[in-house]
Each structure stands twice: as structure tokens, then as C-alpha cells.
N, C-alpha and C positions, 0 to 999 in steps of 0.2 A: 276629432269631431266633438262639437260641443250639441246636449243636449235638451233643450226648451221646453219646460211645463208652463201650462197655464190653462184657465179655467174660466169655463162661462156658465152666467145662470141662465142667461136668455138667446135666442140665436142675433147674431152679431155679422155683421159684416166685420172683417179683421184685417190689420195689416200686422205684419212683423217685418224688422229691418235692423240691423246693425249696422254700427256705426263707429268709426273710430276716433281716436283722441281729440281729431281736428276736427270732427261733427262733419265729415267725407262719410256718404252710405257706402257700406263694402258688401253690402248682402242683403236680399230683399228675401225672407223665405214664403212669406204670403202676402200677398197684394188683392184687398177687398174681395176676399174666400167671406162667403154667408156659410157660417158653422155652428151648427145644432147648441144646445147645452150640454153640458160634460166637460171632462178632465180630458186634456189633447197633448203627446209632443212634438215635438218639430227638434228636426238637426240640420248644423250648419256644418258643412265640410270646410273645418279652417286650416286644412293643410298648405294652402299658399300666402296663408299671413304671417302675420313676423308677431312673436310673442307682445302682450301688450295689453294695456286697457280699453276693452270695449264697451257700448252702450247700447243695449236690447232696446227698442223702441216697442210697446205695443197697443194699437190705436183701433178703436172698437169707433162706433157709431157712437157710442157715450161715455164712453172713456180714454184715457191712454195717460201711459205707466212706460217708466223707464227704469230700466236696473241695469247694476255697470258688473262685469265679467271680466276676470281678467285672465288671460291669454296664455299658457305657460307652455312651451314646448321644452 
């Protein structure tokens, strides 16, 4: 299980989605959730993936940030 912080100062609609090597989405963990301001996490159950480099996608109404994870079983 991998575990995802991130933070808002204003309420946001948000997406989060990972992604793999091939830019193939493997996981969508919010899809356009309106969430308050604050400190939030999110977990992804990666028990059925195969060890490896991933890319976090996350996309606000006025922003979006990617950070790469890498996968270690």
C-alpha cells in the first residue's frame, strides 16, 4: 500500500490517478472530489502491480503536479 499526502489552501475540485512507465492509468484514487482546505491522505492498494516506476498525477481546478514513485515489492 503506498501512501499519498497532499495539500490544499482553497477548496478544489481534485483528481488523483497513477500511472505507469507507459503513461497507461493503473489507478484513479479521486475523480473531481470538491475537498475543503487542509492536509489530506489517500492510499493506493498496489498489491497487483509488478514493482516499478510510477507517476502520481494531481490536478486541481488550477493546478496539476506530477511526482514519480517507485514501486518496490
Amino acid at each position: 500500500e503506498v501512501n499519498i499526502s497532499y495539500t490544499l489552501n482553497r477548496p478544489e475540485n481534485i483528481n488523483i490517478s497513477i500511472y505507469d512507465i507507459q503513461g497507461r492509468e493503473v489507478a484513479t484514487l479521486l475523480s473531481n472530489k470538491l475537498v475543503s482546505p487542509g492536509s489530506y491522505q489517500s492510499s493506493w492498494d498496489a498489491k497487483s502491480m509488478p514493482s516499478g516506476l510510477y507517476f502520481i498525477r494531481y490536478t486541481t481546478t488550477s493546478d496539476s503536479k506530477s511526482q514519480k514513485i517507485l514501486l518496490i515489492k
